[in-house]
N, C-alpha and C positions, 0 to 999 in steps of 0.2 A: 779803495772802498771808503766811503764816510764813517768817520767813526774809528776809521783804524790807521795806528801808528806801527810800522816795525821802526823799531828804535838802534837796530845796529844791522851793519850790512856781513853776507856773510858772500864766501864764491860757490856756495853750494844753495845758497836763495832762491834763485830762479828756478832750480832744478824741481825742490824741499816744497817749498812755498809759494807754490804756482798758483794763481787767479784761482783758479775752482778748488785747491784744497784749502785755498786762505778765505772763502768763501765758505767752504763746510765748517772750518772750526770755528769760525765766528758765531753763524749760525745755531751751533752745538752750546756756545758758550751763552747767547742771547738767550736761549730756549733755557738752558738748565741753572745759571749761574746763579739766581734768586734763589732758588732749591739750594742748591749747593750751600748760600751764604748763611740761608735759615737753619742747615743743617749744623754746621760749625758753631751759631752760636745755643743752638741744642745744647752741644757738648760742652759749652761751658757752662751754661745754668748748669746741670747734671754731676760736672766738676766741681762746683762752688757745694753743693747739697753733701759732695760725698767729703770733700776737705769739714764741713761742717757736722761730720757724724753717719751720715745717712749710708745703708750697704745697698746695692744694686740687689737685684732677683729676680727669678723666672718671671717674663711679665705677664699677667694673667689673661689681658685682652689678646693675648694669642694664644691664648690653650691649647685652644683647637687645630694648629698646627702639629703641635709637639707630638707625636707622635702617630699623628696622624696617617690613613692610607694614601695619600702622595705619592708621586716616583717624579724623580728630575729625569729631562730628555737623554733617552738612550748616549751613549757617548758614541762619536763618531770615530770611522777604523781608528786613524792615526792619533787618538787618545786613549783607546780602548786599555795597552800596555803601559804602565807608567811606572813602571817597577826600577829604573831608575832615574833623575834627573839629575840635571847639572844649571849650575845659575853664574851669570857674569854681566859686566854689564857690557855695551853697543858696541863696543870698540872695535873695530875690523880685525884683527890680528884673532881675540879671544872667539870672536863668533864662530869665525873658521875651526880653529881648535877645540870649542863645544859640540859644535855641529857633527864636525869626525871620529867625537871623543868613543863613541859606543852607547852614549844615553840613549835613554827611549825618547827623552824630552830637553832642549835646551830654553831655560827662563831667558830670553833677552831683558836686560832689569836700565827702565830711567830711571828709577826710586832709588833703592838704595845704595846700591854699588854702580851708580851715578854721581862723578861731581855736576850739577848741571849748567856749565859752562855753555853759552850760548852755541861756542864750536863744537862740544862733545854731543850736545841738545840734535844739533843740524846735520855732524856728522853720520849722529848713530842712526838717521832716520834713513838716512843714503846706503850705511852700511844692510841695512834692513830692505829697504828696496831690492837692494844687489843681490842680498841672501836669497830672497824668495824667491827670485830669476836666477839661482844659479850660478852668477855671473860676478862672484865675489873671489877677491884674489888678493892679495898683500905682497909685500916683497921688505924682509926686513933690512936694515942697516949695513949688517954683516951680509946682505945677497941670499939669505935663506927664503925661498918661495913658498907659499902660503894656499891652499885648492881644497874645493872641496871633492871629499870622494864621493864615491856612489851611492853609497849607505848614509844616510845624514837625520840630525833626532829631528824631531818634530819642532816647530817654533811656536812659541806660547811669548808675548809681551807682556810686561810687567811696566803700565805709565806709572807716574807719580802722584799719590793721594791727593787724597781731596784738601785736602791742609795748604796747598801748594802751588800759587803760581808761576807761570813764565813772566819774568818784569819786559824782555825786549819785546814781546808784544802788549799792546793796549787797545783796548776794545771798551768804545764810548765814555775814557776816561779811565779807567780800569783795568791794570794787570790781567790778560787771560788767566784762565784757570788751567793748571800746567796737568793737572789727569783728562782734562779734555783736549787739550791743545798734543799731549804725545798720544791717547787715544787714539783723535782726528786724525792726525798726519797719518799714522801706521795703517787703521784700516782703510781710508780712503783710496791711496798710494796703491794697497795688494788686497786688497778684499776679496776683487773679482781675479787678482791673479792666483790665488792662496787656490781660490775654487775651481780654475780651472786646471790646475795641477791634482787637484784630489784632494784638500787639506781644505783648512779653511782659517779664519779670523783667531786666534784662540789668544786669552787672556787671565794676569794673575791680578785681582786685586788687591789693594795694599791697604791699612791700617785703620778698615772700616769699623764703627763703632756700635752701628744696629741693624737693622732690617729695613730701615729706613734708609740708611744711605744706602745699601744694598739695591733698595727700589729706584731710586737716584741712577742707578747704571743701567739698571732695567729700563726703564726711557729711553735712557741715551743710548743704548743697544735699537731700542726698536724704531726709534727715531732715524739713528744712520741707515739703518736694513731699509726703511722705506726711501730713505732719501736716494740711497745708491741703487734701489730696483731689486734688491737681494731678498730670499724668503728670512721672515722673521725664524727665532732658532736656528740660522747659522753660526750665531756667533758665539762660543763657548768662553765663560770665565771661572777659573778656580779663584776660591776667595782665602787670601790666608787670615787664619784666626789669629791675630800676633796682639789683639786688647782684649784686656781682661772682662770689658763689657759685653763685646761681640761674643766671647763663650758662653753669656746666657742668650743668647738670639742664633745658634750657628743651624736650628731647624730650621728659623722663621728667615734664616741668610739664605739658607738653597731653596725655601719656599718662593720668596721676591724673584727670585734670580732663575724659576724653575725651567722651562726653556732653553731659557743659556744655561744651567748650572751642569759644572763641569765635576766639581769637587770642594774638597776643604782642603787648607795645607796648617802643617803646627807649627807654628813659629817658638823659636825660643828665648833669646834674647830680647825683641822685642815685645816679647808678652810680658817678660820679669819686668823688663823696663816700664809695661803701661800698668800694674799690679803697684809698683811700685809710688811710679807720677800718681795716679789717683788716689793712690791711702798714702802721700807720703809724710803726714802728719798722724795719723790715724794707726798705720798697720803698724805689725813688730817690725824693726829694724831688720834689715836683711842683712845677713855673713859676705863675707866674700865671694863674688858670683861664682867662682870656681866650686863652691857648694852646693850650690841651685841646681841641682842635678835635675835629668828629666822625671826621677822616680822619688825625690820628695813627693809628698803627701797631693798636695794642689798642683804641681805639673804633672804626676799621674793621673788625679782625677779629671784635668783639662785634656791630656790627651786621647784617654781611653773612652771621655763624654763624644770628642770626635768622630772617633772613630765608630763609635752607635748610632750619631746622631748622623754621618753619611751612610751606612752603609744599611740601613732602616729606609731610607728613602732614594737607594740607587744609583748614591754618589759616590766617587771615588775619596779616599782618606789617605794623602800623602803627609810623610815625617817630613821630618824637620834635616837641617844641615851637617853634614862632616866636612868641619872649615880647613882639617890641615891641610897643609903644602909640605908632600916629600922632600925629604931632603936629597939633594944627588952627590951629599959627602957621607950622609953616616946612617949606613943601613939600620944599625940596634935603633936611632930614635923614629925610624919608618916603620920597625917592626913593633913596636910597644904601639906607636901612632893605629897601628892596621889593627890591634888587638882592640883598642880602646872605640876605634870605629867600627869593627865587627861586635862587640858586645852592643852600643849603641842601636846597630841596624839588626841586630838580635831581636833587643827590646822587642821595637818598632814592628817586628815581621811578627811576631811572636802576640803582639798585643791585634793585630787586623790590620794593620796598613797596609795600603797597595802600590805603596812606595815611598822612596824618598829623596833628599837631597844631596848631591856632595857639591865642592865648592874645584876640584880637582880631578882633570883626569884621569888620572894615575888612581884616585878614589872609584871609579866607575867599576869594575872588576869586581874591587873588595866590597863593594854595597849589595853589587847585584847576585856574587855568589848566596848571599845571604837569601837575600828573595829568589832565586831562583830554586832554593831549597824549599822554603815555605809554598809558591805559587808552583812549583814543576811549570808543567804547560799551560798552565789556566792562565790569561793576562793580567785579574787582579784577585781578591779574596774576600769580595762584598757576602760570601754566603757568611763567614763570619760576623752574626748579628749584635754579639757580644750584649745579649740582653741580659747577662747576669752584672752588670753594672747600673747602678742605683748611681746618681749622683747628685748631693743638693746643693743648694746655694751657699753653704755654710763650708762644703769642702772644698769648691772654687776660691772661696773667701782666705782658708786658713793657712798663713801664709807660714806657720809656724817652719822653722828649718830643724829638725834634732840635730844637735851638736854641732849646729852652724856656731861660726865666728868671726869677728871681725877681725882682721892680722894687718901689722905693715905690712907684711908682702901683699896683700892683695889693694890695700891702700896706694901705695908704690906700683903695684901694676894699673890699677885702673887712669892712675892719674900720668902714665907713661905712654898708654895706651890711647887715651884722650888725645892726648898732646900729637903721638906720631900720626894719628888716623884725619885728625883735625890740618894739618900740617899737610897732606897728602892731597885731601879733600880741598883746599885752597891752590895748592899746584895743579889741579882735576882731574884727580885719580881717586874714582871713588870706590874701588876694590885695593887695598891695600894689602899687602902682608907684611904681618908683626907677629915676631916671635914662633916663624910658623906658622902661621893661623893668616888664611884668607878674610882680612875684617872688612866690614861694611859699616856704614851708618849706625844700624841697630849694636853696634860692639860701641861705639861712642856713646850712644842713647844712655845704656844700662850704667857704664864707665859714672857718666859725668851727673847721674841721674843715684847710683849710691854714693858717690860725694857728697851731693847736695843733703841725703838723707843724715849722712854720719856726720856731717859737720853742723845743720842746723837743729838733728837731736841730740848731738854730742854723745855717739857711739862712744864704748868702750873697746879698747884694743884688746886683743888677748893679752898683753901684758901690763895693763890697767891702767897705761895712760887714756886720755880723752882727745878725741879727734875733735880739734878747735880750727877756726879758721887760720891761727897760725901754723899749727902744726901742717895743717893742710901747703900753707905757701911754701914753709921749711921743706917738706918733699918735694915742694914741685921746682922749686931750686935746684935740689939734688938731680931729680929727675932729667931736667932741663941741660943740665950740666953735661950728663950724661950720652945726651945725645946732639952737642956739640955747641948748646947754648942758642940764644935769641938771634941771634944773627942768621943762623943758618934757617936754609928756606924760605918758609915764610910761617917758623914760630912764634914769633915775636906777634902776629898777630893770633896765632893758634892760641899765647896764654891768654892774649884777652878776651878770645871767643870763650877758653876754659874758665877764666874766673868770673865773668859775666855771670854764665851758669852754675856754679858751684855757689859764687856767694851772692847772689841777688837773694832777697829776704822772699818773694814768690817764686816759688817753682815755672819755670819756661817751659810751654808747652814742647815744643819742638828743638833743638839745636841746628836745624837746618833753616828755621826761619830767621835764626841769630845770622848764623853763616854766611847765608847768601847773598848779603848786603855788602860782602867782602869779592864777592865774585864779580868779575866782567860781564 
């Protein structure tokens, strides 16, 4: 095709990237990718206003949304229950084992728990094809076989934000745009197959920041639906709210989207993380994330605005993540783990959500007993209108923590955490486990993101030193040490993606756009 470069070969190419789907995604990209660019640099005027003082607010020229008599499109069967999900990313092996897990919903994820390696990019789209045909299978190392059974959750894709190119393709000079190019691929591939099984297209959106980019997917939904001959409203997206901006837009999100709109989801980590990046000169210092609980003051009030603001207008309002990974040696730290994720999925059920996430199959039981108790037989709990929740712009704002603080250990964890997730993400494995915990991207995000804040405002430690950029390298030595030093892996470029970001004098919008420059 004129105009277009694939710049590395793969042996899944011809299969992946066949004349008419490298024909739609181009298409997709010519048509939106002006939108998309204007979009982005939105968000940084918007950035530059808020590092200069200015708070974000309800935006007036949409009033008339906000609680408006609206309803998003009825949800189709096989969403209808969402009472639990599980998220992972492409990988053949994982899909299999999500799919069998017991969820109602498996996330397939290119975003976050994606390294996106041009092979794991190619593979997972194959893996995806296979899935939705049934006709997926694995066979591990050790001869252990891989199938899916009868019962299998629903598939829902997760491409990569708008932030985010694919570099091995180029299109009229220019890097594709990688939330349309893993878009394109997936529904073109199974769109008409999804629906001739009974199912259909269904997606998660990632790290959207208004109603505007929101409208941006709206196109490109109704855009493909023509192009493939499909009725427009087949194709469902849940949006997750994980920026502090989109929780003043998350009406005016399912309003753009209403058609397709599937749902909200609450992110955690990545909301601290964007709460953070945008007042990171501005807001109070933040404690140790392991403080940032979901029932501080502002992650309550962003949750429970959710969960009004879908279920007011007939959306689904799924939680947020339980990252641990059982142990298969010691039952007491699985049994304290199931307590800590059953109080969690307490909250959650307790507060109107109509589900949530776990990171673990072994978690899908312990979530669902939870919801199963709140929903009995009903699929979800939209009559929970939760209209005794006032929320203003000032409570989304106050990021105050009570008796937050800032500790070595959590100094020492973030900066150890950085390092093994970064480390992981370069070898392309972008679901790690550390410490227990199923990390993603967004566990680096926050990591390398209250570094930045504690060392360029020079936090005080509970024990009243001052976290200085040395101090900072003194740990990350230690750190470093600990886990076998620069040589091993590929750390050695892990600290320089780490110090890039912690000590550059500007805040870096993404650590994945640092990253990727490291990838094949």
């Amino acid at each position: 095709m004129k105009g277009v470069e694939i710049l590395k070969d793969h042996p899944l190419l011809k299969e992946v990237l066949t004349e008419e789907a490298l024909r739609f995604v181009v298409a997709l990209h010519r048509e939106f990718n002006p939108v998309r660019k204007a979009l982005l640099e939105r968000r940084k005027t918007l950035w530059e206003r808020y590092k200069a003082g200015e708070k974000p607010d309800f935006p007036e020229e949409t009033a008339f949304v906000r609680g408006g008599s609206w309803q998003v499109a009825e949800a189709p069967p096989d969403l209808l229950d969402r009472r639990v999900e599980i998220t992972g990313p492409v990988d053949r092996k994982m899909i299999i084992n999500a799919l069998n897990s017991g969820a109602k919903v498996f996330m397939a994820d290119f975003e976050d728990a994606l390294s996106p390696t041009w092979d794991n990019v190619i593979q997972g789209q194959k893996n995806l094809y296979d899935a939705v045909r049934r006709q997926i299978d694995f066979v591990s190392p050790e001869g252990k076989e891989y199938k899916l059974k009868e019962k299998v959750a629903t598939l829902v894709v997760r491409p990569r934000g708008w932030h985010l190119v694919e570099k091995h393709v180029r299109v009229d000079g220019e890097p594709i745009s990688a939330s349309l190019f893993d878009f394109g691929l997936y529904f073109f591939h199974n769109a008409h197959e999804l629906l001739r099984r009974g199912s259909g297209p269904y997606f998660y959106l990632p790290k959207l920041e208004s109603h505007l980019e929101a409208r941006l997917w709206n196109q490109v939904f109704n855009f493909a639906q023509d192009y493939l001959g499909i009725p427009r409203g087949t194709i469902r997206a849940t949006v997750l709210i994980e920026t502090i901006l989109a929780a003043f837009e998350m009406e005016e999100i399912l309003y753009e989207l209403k058609e397709h709109a599937a749902g909200l989801n609450a992110g955690r980590w990545d909301y601290i993380f964007s709460c953070i990046k945008k007042f990171a000169t501005t807001a109070p210092i933040f404690p140790d994330r392991a403080q940032v609980t979901m029932t501080v003051p502002f992650m309550k009030a962003y949750t429970e605005l959710l969960v009004k603001s879908c279920h007011i207008h007939g959306a689904h309002a799924i939680g947020g993540m339980a990252a641990f990974i059982p142990s298969r040696k010691d039952p007491q730290v699985n049994e304290r783990a199931f307590q800590q994720v059953r109080a969690d999925k307490e909250r959650e059920a307790s507060q109107g959500f109509d589900g949530t996430w776990v990171a673990h199959p072994d978690l899908v039981p312990v979530a669902q007993e939870v919801f199963d108790r709140y929903l009995g037989d009903r699929p979800h709990q939209k009559h929970v209108k939760r209209e005794d929740v006032q929320v203003r712009a000032e409570d989304l704002l106050n990021f105050e923590v009570p008796g937050g603080k800032v500790t070595e250990a959590g100094l020492r964890n973030n900066i150890s955490v950085a390092l093994q997730y970064l480390n992981q993400w370069l070898l392309g494995n972008g679901a790690a486990a550390i410490f227990n915990l199923m990390e993603d991207a967004a566990t680096a995000e926050i990591s390398r993101a209250q570094l930045w804040q504690w060392v360029h405002r020079q936090a005080t430690l509970e024990d009243g030193r001052t976290v200085t950029p040395e101090l900072y390298q003194k740990i990350k030595e230690e750190e470093l040490a600990k886990l076998g030093g620069r040589e091993v892996g590929r750390y050695k470029e892990a600290e320089e993606i780490l110090d890039k970001l912690v000590l550059s004098e500007e805040f870096i919008e993404f650590l994945t756009l640092v990253a990727y420059d490291y990838l094949d």
